[in-house]
C-alpha positions in Angstrom: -7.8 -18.3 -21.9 -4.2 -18.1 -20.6 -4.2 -18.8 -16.5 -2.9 -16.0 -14.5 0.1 -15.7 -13.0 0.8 -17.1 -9.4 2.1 -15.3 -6.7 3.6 -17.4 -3.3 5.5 -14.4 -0.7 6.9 -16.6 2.0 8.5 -15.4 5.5 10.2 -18.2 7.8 13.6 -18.9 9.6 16.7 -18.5 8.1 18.2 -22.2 7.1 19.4 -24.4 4.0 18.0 -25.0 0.9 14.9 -23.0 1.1 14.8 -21.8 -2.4 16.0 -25.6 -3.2 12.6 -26.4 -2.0 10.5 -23.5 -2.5 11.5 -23.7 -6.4 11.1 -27.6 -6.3 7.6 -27.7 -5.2 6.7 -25.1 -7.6 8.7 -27.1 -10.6 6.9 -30.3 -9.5 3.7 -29.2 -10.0 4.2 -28.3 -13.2 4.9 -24.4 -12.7 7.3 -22.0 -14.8 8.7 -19.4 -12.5 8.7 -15.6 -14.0 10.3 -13.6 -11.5 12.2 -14.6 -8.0 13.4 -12.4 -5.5 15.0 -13.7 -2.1 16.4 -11.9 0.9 17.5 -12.8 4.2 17.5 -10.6 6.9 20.3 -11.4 9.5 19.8 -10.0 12.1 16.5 -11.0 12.3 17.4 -14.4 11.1 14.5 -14.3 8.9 14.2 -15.7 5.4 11.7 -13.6 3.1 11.1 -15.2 -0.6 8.6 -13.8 -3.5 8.1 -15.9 -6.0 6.3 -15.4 -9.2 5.2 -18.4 -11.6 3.0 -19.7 -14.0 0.8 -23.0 -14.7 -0.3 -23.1 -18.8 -1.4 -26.6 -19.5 -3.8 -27.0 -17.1 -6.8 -24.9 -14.8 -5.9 -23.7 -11.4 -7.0 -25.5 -8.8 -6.6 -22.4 -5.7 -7.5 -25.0 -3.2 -5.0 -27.0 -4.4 -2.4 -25.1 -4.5 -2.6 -23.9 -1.2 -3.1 -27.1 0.8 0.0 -28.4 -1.3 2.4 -25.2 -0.4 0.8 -25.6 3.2 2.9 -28.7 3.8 5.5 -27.2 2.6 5.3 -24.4 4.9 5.1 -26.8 7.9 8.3 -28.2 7.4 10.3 -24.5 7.2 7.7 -23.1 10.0 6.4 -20.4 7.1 3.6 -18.0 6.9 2.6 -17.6 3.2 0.5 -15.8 0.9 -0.9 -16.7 -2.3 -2.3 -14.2 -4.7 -2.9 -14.7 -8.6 -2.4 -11.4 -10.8 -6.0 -11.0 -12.0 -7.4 -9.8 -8.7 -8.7 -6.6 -8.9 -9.5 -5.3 -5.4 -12.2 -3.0 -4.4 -10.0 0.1 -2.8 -11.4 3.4 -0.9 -9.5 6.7 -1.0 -9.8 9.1 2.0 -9.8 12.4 1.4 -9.8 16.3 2.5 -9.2 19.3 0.3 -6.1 18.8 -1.6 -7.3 16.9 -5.0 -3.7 16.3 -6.2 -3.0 13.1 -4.9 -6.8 12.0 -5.6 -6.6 13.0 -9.5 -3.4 11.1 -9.8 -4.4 8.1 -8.6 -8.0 7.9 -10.4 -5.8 8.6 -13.7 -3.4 6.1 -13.2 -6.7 3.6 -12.6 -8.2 4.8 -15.5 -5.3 4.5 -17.7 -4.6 0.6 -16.4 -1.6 1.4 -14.3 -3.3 0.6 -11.1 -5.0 -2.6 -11.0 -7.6 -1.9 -8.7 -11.2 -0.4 -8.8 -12.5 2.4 -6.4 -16.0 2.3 -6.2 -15.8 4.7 -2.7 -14.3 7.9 -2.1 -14.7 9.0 1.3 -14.0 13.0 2.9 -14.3 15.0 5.3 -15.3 18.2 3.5 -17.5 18.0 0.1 -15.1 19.6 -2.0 -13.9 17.0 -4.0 -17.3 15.3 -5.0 -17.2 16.6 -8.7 -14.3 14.1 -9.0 -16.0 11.4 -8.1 -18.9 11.5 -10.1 -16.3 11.7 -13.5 -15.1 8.9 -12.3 -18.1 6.7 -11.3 -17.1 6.6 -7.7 -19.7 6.9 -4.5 -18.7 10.1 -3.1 -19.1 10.4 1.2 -18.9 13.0 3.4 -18.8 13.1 6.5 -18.5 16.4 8.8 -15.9 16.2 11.2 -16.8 19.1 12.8 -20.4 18.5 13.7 -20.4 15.0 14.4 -17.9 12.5 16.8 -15.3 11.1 15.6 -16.3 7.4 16.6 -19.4 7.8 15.2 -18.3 8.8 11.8 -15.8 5.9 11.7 -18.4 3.1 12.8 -20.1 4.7 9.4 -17.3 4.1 7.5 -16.6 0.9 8.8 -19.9 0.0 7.5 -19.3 1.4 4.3 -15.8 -0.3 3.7 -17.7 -3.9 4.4 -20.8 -3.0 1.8 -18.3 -2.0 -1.3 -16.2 -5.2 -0.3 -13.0 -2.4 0.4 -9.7 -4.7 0.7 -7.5 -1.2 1.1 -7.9 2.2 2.4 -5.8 5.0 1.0 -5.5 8.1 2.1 -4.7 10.8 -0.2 -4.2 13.8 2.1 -6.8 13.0 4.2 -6.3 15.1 7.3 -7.4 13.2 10.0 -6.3 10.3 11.9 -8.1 7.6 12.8 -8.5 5.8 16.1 -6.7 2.9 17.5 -10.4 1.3 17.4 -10.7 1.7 13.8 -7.3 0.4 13.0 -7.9 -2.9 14.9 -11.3 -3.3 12.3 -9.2 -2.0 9.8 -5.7 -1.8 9.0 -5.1 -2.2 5.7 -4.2 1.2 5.0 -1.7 3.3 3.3 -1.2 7.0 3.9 0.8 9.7 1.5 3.2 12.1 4.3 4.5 14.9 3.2 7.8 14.8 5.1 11.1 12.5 4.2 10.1 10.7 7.4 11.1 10.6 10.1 12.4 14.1 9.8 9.7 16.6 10.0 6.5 14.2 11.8 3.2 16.0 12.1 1.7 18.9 10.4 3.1 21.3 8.7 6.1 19.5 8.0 7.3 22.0 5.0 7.1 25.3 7.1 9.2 23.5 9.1 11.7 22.6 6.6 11.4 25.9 5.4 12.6 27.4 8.3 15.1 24.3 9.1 16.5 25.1 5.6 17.2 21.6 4.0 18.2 21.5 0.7 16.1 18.2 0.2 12.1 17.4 0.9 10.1 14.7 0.6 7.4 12.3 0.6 7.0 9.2 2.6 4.8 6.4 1.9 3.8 4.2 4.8 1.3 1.9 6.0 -0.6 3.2 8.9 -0.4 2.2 11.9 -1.1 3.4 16.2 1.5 5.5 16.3 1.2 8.6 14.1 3.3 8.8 11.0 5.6 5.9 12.6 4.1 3.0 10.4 6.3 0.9 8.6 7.9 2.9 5.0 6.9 1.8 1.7 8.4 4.2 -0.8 9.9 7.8 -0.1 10.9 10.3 -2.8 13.3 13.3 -2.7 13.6 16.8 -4.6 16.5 19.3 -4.3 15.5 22.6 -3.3 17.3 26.4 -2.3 17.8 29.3 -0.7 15.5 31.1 -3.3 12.4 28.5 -2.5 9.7 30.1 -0.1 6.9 27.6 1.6 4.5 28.1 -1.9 7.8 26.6 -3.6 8.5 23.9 -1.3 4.7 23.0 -1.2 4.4 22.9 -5.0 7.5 21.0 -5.7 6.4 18.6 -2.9 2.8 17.3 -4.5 4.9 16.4 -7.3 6.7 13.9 -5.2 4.0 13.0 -3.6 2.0 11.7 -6.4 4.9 10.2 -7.4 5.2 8.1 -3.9 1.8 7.3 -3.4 1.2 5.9 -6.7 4.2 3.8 -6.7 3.8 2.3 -2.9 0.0 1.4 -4.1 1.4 -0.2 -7.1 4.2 -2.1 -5.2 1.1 -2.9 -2.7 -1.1 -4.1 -5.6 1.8 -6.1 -7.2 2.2 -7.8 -3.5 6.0 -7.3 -3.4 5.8 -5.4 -0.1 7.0 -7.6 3.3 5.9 -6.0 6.6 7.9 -7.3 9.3 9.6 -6.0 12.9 7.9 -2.5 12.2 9.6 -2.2 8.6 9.4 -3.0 5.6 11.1 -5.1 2.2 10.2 -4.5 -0.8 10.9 -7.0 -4.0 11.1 -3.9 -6.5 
C-alpha cells in the first residue's frame, strides 16, 4: 500500500537559506517533494513555507518525523504543522433555512471532492432534517427561540466532542455564537453573503440593491469575536445591472456562494490556508 503524502506548513522569521534547509531535511530523510510553495511577507518579516512530499520505500514513522522537523524548527524559531493526505476529519455543518449551501457541500462529499465526513448536522429550525437522513448524517435541532443561547451552545459543545468534530461550518446558519463558545471552539468557517468588507451584517443584498453596485459577492472567512471581520479565505464575484431586483441579486448570489464555501473548505481540507496578523495566505 503506497504511504500517503506528507504535508509540513511552516511560519518563522524571515532569513537565509530556509528553503536550503527546509528542502534538505526533507531530501535527507529520504523524501520526494510533490508540490512547494513559499512566500515571504515583508512587512511582517515573516517567512511562510508549504511543503508537500512523499516517502515510498519505507513506513512512516509520524513520531519520527515530527521530533526530527522539531529540531529543525528550533534553529529558525518555527511553528509547524504536519498533516498526511489520508486524514479524513469528522466535520459539523450549522445550519438555518436556506439548504443551498448544505446540498452543495453534502454532494461535493459524496462525489469525493471534499475529503471529509459529516456525521453531524446541527440547526436552528428543523427544516432541513430530510437532508440529513439521505445522507446518513445525525440531524440536531435546537430552538433558539425557546431556549438560551448559552445553554444550547454548551449542548453543542458536547455534541462536537462525542462525533470527534475537528471543523465547524456554517452554511447559512443565522446565528452567531458567543465569544465563550469560540474560545472552546474556533475552528470554524462561515459562508457571507457580502464581498466583505462592503456590506457587513444582515441583509447585505438589499443593501447593495439599493447602493447599486454592479458587482456582489461571497466571502469566505474563518470566524472569529468580531462579527463578519474574521480572517478571508476565498471571495467570489458576479456582475450584475440596473434590470436585477433583490430576487435577482439573491439568486445569482447562492451561486457564488456555493462556489466560495466549497472551495475555502477544500483549500482548508488540503491545509494550504496560513492564518496570520488577522489575514490570511493561501498556497492555491
Amino acid at each position: 500500500m503506497e504511504n500517503p503524502s506528507i504535508i509540513l506548513r511552516t511560519v518563522c522569521p524571515d532569513q537565509p537559506g530556509l528553503v536550503c534547509q527546509l528542502t534538505s531535511w526533507i531530501s535527507n530523510y529520504g523524501g520526494n517533494i510533490r508540490h512547494s510553495d513559499h512566500h515571504t511577507d515583508q512587512d511582517a518579516e515573516l517567512f511562510l513555507s508549504r511543503i508537500e512530499w512523499d516517502i515510498n520505500n519505507f513506513p512512516i514513522n509520524k513520531l519520527k518525523i515530527y521530533e526530527g522537523f522539531q529540531q529543525i524548527a528550533n534553529k529558525i524559531h518555527a511553528q509547524f504543522t504536519i498533516n498526511y493526505s489520508d486524514e479524513i476529519p469528522n466535520v459539523a455543518i450549522f445550519v438555518s433555512k436556506q439548504n443551498h449551501c448544505l446540498i452543495d457541500l453534502l454532494w461535493r462529499v459524496k462525489n469525493g471532492e471534499l475529503k471529509m465526513k459529516v456525521p453531524l448536522i446541527i440547526s436552528n429550525h428543523p427544516d432541513l432534517e430530510e437532508f440529513a437522513k439521505d445522507f446518513n448524517a445525525k440531524f440536531i435541532y435546537f430552538d433558539s427561540i425557546k431556549n438560551q443561547r448559552l445553554e444550547i451552545e454548551k449542548q453543542i459543545l458536547n455534541n462536537l466532542k462525542l462525533f470527534d468534530i475537528k471543523l465547524v461550518i456554517l452554511a447559512k446558519y443565522m446565528q452567531i455564537l458567543s465569544e465563550s463558545f469560540l474560545q472552546e471552539f474556533d475552528e470554524i468557517i462561515n459562508i457571507h453573503h457580502s464581498f466583505l468588507p462592503a456590506f457587513k451584517g444582515s441583509q447585505p443584498y438589499h443593501r447593495a440593491w439599493k447602493r447599486g453596485v454592479k458587482l456582489i459577492g461571497a466571502t469566505s472567512h474563518y470566524v472569529t469575536k468580531d462579527l463578519d471581520e474574521g480572517p478571508i479565505i476565498d471571495q467570489c464575484t458576479v456582475r450584475i445591472s440596473h434590470r436585477d431586483e433583490v430576487d435577482d441579486l439573491i439568486r445569482k448570489g447562492r451561486d457564488i456562494e456555493r462556489i466560495s464555501l466549497a472551495r475555502a473548505v477544500r483549500m482548508h481540507l488540503n491545509h494550504q490556508v496560513f492564518v496570520y496578523n488577522s489575514k490570511t495566505a493561501v498556497f492555491d
